[in-house]
Kinemage of the C-alpha trace (Angstrom):
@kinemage 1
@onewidth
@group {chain A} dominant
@subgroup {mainchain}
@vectorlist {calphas} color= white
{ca unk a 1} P 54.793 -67.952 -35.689
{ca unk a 2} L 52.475 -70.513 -37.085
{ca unk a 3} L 51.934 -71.876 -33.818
{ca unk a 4} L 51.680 -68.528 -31.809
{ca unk a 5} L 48.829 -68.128 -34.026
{ca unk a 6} L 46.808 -71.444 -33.115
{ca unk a 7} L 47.351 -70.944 -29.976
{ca unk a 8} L 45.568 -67.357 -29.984
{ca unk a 9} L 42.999 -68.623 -31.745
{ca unk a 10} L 41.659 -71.562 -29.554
{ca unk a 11} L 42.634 -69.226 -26.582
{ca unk a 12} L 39.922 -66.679 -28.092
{ca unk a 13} L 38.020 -68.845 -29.543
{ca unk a 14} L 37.158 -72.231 -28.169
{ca unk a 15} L 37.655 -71.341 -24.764
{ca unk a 16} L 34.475 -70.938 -22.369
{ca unk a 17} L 33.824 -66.950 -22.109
{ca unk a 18} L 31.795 -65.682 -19.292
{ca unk a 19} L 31.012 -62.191 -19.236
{ca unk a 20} L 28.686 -59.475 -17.534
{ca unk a 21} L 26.200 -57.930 -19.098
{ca unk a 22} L 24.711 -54.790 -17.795
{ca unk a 23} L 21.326 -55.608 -15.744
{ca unk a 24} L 18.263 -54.253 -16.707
{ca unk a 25} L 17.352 -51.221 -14.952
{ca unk a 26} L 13.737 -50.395 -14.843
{ca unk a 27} L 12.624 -47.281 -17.116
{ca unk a 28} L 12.087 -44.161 -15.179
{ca unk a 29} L 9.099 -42.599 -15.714
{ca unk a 30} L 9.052 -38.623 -14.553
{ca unk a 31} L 5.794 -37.570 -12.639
{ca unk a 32} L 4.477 -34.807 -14.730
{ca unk a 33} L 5.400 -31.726 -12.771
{ca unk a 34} L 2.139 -29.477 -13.940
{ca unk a 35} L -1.166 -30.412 -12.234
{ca unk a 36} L -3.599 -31.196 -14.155
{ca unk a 37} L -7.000 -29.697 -12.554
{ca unk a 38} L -10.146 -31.323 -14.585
{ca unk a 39} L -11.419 -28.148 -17.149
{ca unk a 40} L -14.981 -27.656 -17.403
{ca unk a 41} L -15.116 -26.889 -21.537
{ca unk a 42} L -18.524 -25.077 -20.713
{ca unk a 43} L -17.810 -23.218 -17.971
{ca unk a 44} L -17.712 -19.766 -20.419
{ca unk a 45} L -20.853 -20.616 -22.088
{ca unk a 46} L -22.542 -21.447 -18.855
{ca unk a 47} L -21.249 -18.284 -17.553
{ca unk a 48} L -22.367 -16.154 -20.463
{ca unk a 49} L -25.818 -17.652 -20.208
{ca unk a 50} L -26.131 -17.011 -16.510
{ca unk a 51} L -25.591 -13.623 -17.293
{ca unk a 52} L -27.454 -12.567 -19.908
{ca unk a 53} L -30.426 -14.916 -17.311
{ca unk a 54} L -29.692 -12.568 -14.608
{ca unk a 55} L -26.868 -9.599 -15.371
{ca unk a 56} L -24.074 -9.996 -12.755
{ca unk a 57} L -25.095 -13.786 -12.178
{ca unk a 58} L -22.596 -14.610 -14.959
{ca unk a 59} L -19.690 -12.765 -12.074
{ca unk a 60} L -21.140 -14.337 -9.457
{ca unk a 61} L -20.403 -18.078 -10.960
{ca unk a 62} L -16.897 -17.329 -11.574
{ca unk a 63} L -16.534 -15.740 -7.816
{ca unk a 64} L -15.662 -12.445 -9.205
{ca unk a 65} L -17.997 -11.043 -6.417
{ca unk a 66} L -16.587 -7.339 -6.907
{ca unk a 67} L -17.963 -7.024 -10.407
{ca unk a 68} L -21.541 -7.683 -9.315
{ca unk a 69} L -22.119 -3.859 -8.066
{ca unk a 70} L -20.584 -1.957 -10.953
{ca unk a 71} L -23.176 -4.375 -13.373
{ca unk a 72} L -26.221 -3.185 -11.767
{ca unk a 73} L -24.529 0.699 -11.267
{ca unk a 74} L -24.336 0.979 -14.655
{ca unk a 75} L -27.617 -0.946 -15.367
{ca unk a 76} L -28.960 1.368 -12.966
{ca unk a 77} L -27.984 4.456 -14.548
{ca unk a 78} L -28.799 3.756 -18.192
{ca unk a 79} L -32.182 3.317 -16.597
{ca unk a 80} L -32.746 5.923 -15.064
{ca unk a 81} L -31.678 8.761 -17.614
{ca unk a 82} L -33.836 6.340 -20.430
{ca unk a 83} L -36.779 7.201 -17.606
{ca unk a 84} L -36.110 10.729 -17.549
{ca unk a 85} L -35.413 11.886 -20.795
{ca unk a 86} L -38.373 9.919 -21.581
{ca unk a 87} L -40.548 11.568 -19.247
{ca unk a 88} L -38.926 15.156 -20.313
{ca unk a 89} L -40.040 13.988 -23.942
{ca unk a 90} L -43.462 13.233 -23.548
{ca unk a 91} L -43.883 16.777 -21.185
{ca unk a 92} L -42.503 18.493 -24.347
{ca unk a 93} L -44.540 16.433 -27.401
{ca unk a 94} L -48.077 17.145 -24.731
{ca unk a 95} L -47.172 20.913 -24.604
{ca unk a 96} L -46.792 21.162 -28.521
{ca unk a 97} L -49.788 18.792 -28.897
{ca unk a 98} L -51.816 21.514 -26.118
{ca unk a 99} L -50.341 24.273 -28.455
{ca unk a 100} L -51.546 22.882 -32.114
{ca unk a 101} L -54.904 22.461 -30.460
{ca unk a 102} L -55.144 25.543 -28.727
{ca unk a 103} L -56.050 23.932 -25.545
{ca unk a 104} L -52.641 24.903 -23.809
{ca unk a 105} L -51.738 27.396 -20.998
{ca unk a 106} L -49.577 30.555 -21.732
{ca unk a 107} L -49.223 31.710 -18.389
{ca unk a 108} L -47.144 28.017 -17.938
{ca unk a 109} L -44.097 28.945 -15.343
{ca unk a 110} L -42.404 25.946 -17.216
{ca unk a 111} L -43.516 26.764 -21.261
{ca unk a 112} L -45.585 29.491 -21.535
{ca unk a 113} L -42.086 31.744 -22.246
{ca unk a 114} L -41.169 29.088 -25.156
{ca unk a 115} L -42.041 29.062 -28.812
{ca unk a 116} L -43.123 26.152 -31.320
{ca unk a 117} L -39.295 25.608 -32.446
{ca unk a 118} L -38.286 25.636 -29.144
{ca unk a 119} L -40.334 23.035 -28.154
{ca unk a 120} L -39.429 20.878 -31.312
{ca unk a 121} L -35.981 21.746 -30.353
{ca unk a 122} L -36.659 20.315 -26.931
{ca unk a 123} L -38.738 17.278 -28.441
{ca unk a 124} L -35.350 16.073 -30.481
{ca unk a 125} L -33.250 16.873 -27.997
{ca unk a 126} L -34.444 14.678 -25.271
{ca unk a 127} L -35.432 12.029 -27.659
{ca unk a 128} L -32.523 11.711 -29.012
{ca unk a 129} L -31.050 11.764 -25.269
{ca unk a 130} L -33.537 8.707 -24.422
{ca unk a 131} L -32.354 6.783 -27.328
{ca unk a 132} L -28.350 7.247 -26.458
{ca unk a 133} L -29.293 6.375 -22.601
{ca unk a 134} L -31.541 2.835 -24.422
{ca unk a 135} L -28.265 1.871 -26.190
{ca unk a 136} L -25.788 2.500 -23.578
{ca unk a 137} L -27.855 0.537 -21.571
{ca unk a 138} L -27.911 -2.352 -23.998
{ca unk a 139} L -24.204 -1.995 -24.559
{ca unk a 140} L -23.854 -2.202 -20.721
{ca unk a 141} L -25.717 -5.740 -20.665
{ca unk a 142} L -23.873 -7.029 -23.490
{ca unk a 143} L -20.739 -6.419 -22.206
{ca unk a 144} L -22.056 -7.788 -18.925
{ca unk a 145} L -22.365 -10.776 -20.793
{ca unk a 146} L -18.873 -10.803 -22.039
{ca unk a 147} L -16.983 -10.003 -19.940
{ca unk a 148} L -18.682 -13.315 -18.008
{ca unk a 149} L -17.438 -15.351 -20.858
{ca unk a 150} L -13.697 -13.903 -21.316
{ca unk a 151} L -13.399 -13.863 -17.488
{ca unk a 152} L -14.635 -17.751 -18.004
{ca unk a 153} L -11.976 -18.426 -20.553
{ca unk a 154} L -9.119 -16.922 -18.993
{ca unk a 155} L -10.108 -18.582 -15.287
{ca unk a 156} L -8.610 -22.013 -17.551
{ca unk a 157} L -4.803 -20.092 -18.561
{ca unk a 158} L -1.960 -21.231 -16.624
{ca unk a 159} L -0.748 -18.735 -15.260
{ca unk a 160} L 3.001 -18.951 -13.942
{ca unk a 161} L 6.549 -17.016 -13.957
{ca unk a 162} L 7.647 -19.132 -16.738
{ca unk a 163} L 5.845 -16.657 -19.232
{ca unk a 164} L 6.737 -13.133 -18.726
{ca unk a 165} L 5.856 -9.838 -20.521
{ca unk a 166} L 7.562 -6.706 -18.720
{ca unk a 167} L 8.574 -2.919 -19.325
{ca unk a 168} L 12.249 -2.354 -20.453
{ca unk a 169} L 13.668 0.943 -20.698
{ca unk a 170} L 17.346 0.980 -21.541
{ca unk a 171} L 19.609 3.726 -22.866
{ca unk a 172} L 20.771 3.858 -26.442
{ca unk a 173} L 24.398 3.180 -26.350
{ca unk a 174} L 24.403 5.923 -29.597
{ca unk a 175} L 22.491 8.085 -28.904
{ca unk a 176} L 22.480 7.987 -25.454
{ca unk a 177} L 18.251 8.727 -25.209
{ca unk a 178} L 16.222 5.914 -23.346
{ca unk a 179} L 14.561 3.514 -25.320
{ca unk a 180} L 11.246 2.257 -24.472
{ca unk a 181} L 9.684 -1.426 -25.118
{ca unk a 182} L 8.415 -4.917 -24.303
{ca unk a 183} L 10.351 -8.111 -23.244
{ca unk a 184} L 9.195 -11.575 -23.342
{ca unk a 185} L 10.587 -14.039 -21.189
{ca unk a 186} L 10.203 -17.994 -21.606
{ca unk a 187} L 11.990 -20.302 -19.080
{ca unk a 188} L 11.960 -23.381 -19.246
């Protein structure tokens, strides 16, 4: 037994061993699938500043071309019923000026049929018109000049099926009424 055991032992030993290591492979480096277009960081501001330059010029420099008409439309319109109300004012303060003076006309087609309240009545009235038509206006242009900037920011999302938000309506296995909600979907 004594010698069955030397005899292992040099065999395992003290013998040459050759053997095969595994080669080395070279490390695999994955192309990254999602391509990587160069972000301008000021691209919002730039847009937010071109519109509040110019109102619609902000649109225009994100090619949203469509948005350009409905900027000046409503531009437009605030405009014009600040102009009129404002004109309709000042016709109405003059004819109560003419009347504290004495210098005004009653045989007027337009006032001559109206009293002092009444024309105080229409003084407020169409002042207070002028000044809702000034602030709609304003609130026109500054939302001209947001809606450049979120437009801006969200031109830089990335925008794919992998991210989903849908509708689900599915009946109530109790109940048996529909239920209504959201689902969101991530595959990856």
């Amino acid at each position: 037994m004594n010698r069955f055991l030397i005899i292992i032992f040099f065999t395992l030993f003290l013998t040459p061993q050759s053997g095969f290591s595994q080669t080395e492979v070279p490390l695999l480096i994955a192309k990254d699938s999602v391509k990587s277009d160069k972000m301008d960081v000021l691209a919002p501001s730039k847009a937010a500043f071109y519109s509040a330059l110019v109102p619609g010029l902000g649109q225009v420099y994100n090619k949203k071309y469509w948005k350009v008409p409905i900027v000046y439309a409503g531009l437009g319109v605030g405009i014009y019923f600040y102009a009129d109300n404002n004109k309709k004012y000042n016709r109405f303060r003059d004819e109560y000026k003419k009347r504290l003076n004495g210098t005004s006309d009653p045989n007027d087609p337009y006032f001559g049929r109206l009293d002092n309240s009444r024309l105080i009545d229409g003084q407020k009235f169409y002042r207070r018109n002028r000044d809702l038509s000034a602030f709609i206006t304003a609130a026109i242009y500054i939302l001209n000049v947001v809606d450049a900037n979120v437009d801006a920011h969200l031109m830089q999302f990335n925008v794919n099926e992998n991210l989903t938000v849908r509708p689900d309506i599915y009946q109530n296995e109790i109940n048996y009424k529909q239920n209504v909600g959201l689902t969101l979907n991530y595959n990856f």
